[in-house]
Each structure stands twice: as structure tokens, then as C-alpha cells.
C-alpha positions in Angstrom: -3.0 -43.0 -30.9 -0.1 -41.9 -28.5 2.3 -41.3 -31.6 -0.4 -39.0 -33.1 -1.0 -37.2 -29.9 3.2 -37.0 -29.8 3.3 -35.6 -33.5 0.1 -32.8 -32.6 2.2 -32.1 -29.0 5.6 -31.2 -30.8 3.3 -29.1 -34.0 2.3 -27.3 -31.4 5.2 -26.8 -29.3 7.1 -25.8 -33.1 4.4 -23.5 -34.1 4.4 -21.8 -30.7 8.0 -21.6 -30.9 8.1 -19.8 -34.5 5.5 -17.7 -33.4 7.3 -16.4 -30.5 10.7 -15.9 -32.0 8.7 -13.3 -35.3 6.3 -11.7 -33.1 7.8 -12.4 -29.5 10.2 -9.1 -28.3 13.4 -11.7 -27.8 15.4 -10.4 -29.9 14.2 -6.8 -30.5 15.7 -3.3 -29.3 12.9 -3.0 -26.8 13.6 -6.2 -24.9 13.6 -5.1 -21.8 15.0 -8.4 -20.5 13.7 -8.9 -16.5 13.2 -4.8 -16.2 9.9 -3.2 -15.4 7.8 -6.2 -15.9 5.5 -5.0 -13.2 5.1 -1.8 -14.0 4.1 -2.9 -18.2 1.0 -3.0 -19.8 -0.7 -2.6 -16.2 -4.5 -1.7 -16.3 -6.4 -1.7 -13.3 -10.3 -0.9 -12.7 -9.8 1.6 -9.6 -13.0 2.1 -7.3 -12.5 5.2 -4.6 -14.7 6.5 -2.4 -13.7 10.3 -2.1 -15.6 13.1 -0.2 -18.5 11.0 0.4 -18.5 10.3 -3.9 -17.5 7.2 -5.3 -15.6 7.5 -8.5 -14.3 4.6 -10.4 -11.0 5.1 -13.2 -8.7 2.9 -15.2 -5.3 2.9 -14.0 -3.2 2.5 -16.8 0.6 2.3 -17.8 1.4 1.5 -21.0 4.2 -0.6 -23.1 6.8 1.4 -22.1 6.1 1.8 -18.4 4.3 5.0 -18.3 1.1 5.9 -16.8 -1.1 6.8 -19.6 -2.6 5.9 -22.8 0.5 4.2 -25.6 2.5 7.0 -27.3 5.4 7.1 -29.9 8.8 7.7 -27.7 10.3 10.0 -30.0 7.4 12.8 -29.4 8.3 12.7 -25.9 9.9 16.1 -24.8 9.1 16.2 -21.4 9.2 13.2 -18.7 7.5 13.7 -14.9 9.1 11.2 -12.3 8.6 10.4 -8.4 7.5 8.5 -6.3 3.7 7.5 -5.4 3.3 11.4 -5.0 3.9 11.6 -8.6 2.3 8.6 -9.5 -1.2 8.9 -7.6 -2.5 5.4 -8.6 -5.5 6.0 -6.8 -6.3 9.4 -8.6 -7.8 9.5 -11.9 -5.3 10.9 -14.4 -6.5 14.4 -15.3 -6.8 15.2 -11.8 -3.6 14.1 -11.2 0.0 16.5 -10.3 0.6 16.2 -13.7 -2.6 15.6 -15.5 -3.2 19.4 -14.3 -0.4 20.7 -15.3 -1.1 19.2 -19.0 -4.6 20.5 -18.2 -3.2 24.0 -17.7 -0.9 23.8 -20.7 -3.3 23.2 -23.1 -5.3 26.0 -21.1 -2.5 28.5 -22.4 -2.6 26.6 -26.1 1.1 25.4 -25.3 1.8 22.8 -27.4 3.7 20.2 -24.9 3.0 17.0 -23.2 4.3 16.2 -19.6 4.7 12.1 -19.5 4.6 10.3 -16.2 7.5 8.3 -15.2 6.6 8.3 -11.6 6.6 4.3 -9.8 5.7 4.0 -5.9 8.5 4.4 -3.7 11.5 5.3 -5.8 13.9 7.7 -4.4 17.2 9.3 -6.0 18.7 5.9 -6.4 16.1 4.8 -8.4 16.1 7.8 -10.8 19.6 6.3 -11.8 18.7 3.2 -12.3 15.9 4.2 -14.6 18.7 5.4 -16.5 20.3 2.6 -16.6 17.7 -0.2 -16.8 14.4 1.5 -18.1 14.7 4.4 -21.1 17.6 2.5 -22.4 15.4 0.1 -23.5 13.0 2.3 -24.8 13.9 2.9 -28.6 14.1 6.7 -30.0 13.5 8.3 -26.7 15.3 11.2 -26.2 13.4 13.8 -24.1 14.9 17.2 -23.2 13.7 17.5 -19.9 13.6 15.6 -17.0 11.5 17.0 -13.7 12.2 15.4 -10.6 9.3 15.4 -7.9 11.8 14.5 -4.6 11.8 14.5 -1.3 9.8 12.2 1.2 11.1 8.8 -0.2 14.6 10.1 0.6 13.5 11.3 4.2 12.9 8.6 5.0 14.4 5.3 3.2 17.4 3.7 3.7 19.3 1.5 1.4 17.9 -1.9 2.5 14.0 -0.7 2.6 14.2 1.1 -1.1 15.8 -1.8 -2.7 12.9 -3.1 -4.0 11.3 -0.1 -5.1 14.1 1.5 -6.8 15.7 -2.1 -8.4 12.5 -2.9 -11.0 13.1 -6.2 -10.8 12.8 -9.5 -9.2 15.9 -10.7 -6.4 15.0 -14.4 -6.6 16.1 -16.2 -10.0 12.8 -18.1 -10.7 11.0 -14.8 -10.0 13.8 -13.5 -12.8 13.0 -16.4 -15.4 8.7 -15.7 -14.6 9.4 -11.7 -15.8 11.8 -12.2 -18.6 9.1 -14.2 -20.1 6.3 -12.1 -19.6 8.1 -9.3 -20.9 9.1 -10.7 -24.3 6.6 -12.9 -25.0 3.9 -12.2 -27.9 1.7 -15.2 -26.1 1.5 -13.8 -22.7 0.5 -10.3 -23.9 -2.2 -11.4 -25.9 -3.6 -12.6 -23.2 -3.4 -10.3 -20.5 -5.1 -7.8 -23.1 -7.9 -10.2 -23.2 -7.9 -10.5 -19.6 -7.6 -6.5 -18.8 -10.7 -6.3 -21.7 -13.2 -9.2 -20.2 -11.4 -9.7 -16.8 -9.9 -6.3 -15.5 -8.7 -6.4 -11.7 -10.3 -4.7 -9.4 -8.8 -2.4 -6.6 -11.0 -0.7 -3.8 -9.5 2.6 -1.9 -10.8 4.8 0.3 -9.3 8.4 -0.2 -10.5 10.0 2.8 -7.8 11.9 5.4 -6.8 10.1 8.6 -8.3 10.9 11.7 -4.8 11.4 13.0 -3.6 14.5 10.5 -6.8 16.0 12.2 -5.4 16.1 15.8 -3.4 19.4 16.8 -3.4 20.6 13.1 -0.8 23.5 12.2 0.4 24.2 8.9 4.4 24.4 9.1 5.2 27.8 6.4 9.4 27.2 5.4 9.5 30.5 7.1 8.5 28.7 10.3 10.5 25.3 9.9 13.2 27.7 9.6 12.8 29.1 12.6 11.9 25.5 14.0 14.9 23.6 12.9 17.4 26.8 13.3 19.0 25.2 16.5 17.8 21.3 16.1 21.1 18.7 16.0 21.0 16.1 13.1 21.3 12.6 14.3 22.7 9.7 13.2 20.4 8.5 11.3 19.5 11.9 9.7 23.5 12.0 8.2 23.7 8.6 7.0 20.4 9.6 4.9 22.0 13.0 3.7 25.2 11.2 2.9 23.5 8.3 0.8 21.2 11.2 -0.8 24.1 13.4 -2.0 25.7 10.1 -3.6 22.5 9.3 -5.3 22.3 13.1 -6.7 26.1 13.0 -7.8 25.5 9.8 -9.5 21.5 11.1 -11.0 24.1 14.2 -12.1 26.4 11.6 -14.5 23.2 9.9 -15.7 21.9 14.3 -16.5 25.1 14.6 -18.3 25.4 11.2 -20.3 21.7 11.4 -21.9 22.4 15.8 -22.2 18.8 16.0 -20.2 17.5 19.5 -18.6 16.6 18.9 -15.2 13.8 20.6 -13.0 13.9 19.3 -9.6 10.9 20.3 -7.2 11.1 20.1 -3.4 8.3 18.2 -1.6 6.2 18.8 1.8 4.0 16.5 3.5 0.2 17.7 5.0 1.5 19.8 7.4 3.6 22.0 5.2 7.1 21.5 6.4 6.6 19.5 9.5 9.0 16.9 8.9 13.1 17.5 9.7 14.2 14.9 8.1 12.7 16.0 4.6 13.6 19.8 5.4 16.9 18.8 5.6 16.6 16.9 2.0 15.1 20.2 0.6 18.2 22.0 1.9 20.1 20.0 0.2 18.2 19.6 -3.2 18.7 22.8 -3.1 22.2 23.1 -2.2 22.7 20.9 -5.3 20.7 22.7 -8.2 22.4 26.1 -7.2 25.7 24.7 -7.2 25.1 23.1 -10.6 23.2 25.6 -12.2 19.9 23.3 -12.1 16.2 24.3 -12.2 14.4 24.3 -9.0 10.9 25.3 -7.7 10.9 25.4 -4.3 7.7 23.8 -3.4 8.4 24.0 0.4 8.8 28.0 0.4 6.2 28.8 -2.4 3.3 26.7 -1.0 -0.2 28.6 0.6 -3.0 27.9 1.0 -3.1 24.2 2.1 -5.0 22.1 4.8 -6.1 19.2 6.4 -8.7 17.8 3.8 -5.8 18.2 0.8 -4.0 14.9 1.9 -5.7 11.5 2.5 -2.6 10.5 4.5 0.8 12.2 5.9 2.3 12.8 2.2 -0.7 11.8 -0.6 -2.5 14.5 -1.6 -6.7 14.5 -2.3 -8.0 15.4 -5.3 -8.1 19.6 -4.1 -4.5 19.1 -2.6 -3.0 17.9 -6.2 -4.8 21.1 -7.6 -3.3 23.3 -5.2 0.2 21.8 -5.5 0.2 22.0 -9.5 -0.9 25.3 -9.0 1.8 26.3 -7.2 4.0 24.6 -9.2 3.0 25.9 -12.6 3.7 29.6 -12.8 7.4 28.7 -12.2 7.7 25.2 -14.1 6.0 27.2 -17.1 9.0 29.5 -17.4 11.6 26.9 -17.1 9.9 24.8 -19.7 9.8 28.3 -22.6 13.4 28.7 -21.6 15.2 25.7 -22.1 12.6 24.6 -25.2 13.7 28.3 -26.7 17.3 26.3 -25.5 17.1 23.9 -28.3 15.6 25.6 -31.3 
């Protein structure tokens, strides 16, 4: 009895073996090894309560890492990325920064697709390493444009409190082994799909603005922050975060040049407009950087109208109205950059 139980325990080891190694991703171009994993194949049943409604949507990011349905890597032209400003988990797609934008492209029968790259809490750094450790792994992608949503994330992180938001993956080596298997093996996908089918998790936000973005209310214009921060002294902390941005940017610039990208970088603001120094000064010097290299830039800051209290749930995530407004904005200007460099390449 126990050498038949033996024999059946190794078949079955074997067969899961072979089946791994033909149908497993060990050994294929789109291994991507301990990279990601969390952000793979996620789908999450998402139930908000927003302006007294409650509204329930399927967060979704697909084999590759984006949010959004599976797609074919060598139709991608155009790639979004952020933070969780760009991301908006907690927003359905379509009424999303960038699920307007598509909306408004397909409004004006424009043939294009913005994909979203955006993961929570990435800065500059983790743009690079994206580079590095994400589309490299992602066979016949080569998009030709690249915008970059930035600003808050580099406000306010420093290198120790963005590590583990801009390095997608795990710092402890069992935590290492755990992803490089779920991310190659044909096993453990088969059944997280039947677990996202028959068991999706469940997530519960409520999407409502803070009492405390309520209190003493004013809307900061650039015009005003300029005035506001015209004779204000940069501290300490304020230039160690300038000098680890603009080595972030120089390094981004490198990664721009390697993969021949077009870059469109947009500036950030928070709910009250421009309220926040520390993230003026990063504008300043987003901005510094895209003239001086001949980048695209829409300057969200100084274009920006229009906005108030009830268009962000907290100090920097925008409500369902607020992501209208801001794509809005953003549109008119991120349309003409988009027919330029596409007329570019043909």
C-alpha cells in the first residue's frame, strides 16, 4: 500500500513537473522572474460609496501589469504612468484621468489608445526602474510615447519611504522565491483565475472629501503660489528632495534615450491648486528639465480653473468630477502633442 501511494506521489510530482516546464513561463521571454508579481493578473471587486451613490467596479490589471482588459503589446503606441493619481484604483476605469482622455479621443474619431502604467506610490525613480525591470520583460513592446503624470510622490518621498513602491519586488528572499513562482507558474494562474471568477476579493472605500480640505478653503492659482513662494527659503529637506529628483530625471532621461521614447511630462497639484511648496518647487523644476531638453510639457499647475473642494476625496486624489476637470484640462494640449510626434514617425 505505501509503495503504491509512493509510485502515485512521484506520477504526480512528474506530471506536475512536465506540465510546468511546456506551459509554465520558466523559460520564456516574458518571465518576469520576481518583478511585478503584485501588480499581475490583479482583479479586485471594488465597492465605493461616492456622493451619497454606491457604485461597485472590477479593478483589473492584466498579464503584463496594466490596468485594463489583456491586449497585444505591439499595438501599444501610447503608455500613461504615475502614481495612485494615475492609477485611481478606487475609480472605475472610464471615469478615470485616462479613461477620459480615451473617452475624448474616440469623441474626435482619433484612432489611439492611451495604456495605463500607473502603480501607487511610484516617483521618478520608479519610472527607471520600470525601464529596467518591467517593459523589458514585456515582448514586442515598443510604444512611442511615454507621458509622465509627476509631481506629489516626489514632494514628498525620500529614498528610504519610496523604496518599496518604486522597487516591484519583494526585499526578503523567501518573499523573492513565493513571487518568482507565482509569476511563472501555469499552476498558480489557473487558479487564481478560478478564484477571481468564483471567489473575487472584495475591497470597500468610501470616496467622500475630508472634513479637513473643507476648513479655510482657498484655491491656490500658479499666479498666486508665485507670488506666495517668491520670497520663501528652501530648507533642508526641500534640497535633498530637489537634488534626488533631478538625479532621478537625468537617469529617466538615459532610460528616454535607450528605448527612442517621446516623452510628455505633466505637472501635478493637490485640492487646493498649488498649495503645497514642496511640489511647486518640483513643478519648477519639471519644468526646468523639459525646456532644457526640448521635452513636452503641459503645465497642469498654471492651466488648471475651475476646481474645488468636492473634486478631491483627500489632499491629492481626485473624485470622480475632479478627474473630469483635470483631463479636461489636460486634453486640448496632450492632443496636439500626440498629432505631432505620431505625424513624427510616419
Amino acid at each position: 500500500m505505501k509503495k503504491i501511494v509512493f509510485v502515485n506521489l512521484v506520477f504526480f510530482i512528474v506530471l506536475i513537473i512536465i506540465i510546468e516546464m511546456i506551459f509554465g513561463y520558466w523559460f520564456k521571454a516574458n518571465n518576469f522572474g520576481i518583478y511585478v508579481r503584485s501588480e499581475r493578473n490583479v482583479r479586485v471587486l471594488i465597492s465605493i460609496e461616492h456622493s451619497g451613490k454606491k457604485i461597485e467596479h472590477l479593478y483589473k490589471r492584466n498579464f503584463y501589469a496594466f490596468r485594463g482588459d489583456e491586449f497585444n503589446p505591439r499595438d501599444i503606441e501610447i503608455v500613461f504612468t504615475g502614481g495612485s493619481t494615475g492609477n485611481q484604483k478606487f475609480t472605475p476605469e472610464n471615469l478615470s484621468i485616462v479613461g477620459k482622455l480615451n473617452s475624448f479621443l474616440k469623441k474626435d474619431n482619433i484612432n489611439k489608445k492611451i495604456y495605463n502604467a500607473s502603480t501607487d506610490g511610484k516617483t521618478t525613480r520608479g519610472y527607471v526602474n520600470d525601464f529596467l525591470y518591467w517593459f523589458t520583460k514585456i515582448p514586442n513592446f515598443k510604444p512611442k510615447i511615454f507621458i509622465f503624470y509627476s509631481g506629489f510622490n516626489d514632494s514628498k518621498c525620500c529614498p528610504n519611504w519610496a523604496k518599496h513602491y518604486d522597487f516591484k519586488f519583494a526585499d526578503n528572499t523567501i518573499l523573492k522565491v513565493r513571487d518568482y513562482i507565482k509569476n511563472n507558474s501555469i499552476l498558480v494562474e489557473l487558479i487564481k483565475k478560478v478564484e477571481d471568477k468564483y471567489f473575487p476579493k472584495m475591497m470597500f472605500a468610501y470616496i467622500q472629501p475630508y472634513k479637513e480640505l473643507h476648513e479655510d478653503y482657498e484655491f491656490i492659482n500658479f499666479n498666486k503660489a508665485q507670488i506666495k513662494y517668491s520670497k520663501a527659503e528652501i530648507n533642508e529637506e526641500q534640497k535633498k528632495m530637489l537634488t534626488f529628483f533631478k538625479k532621478n530625471m537625468q537617469n529617466l532621461k538615459i532610460q528616454i534615450n535607450k528605448y527612442n521614447v517621446k516623452p510628455i511630462f505633466i505637472t501635478q497639484i493637490q485640492h487646493d491648486g498649488n498649495g503645497d511648496h514642496s511640489m511647486f518647487l518640483i513643478n519648477r523644476e519639471l519644468k526646468k528639465f523639459s525646456k532644457k531638453n526640448n521635452y513636452a510639457l503641459i503645465a497642469l499647475d498654471e492651466i488648471i480653473t475651475g476646481l474645488n473642494k468636492a473634486d478631491f476625496y483627500d489632499w491629492v486624489h481626485t473624485t470622480f468630477d475632479g478627474s473630469n476637470k483635470i483631463a479636461k484640462a489636460i486634453y486640448p494640449q496632450l492632443l496636439s502633442n500626440l498629432k505631432i510626434i505620431l505625424m513624427e514617425g510616419n
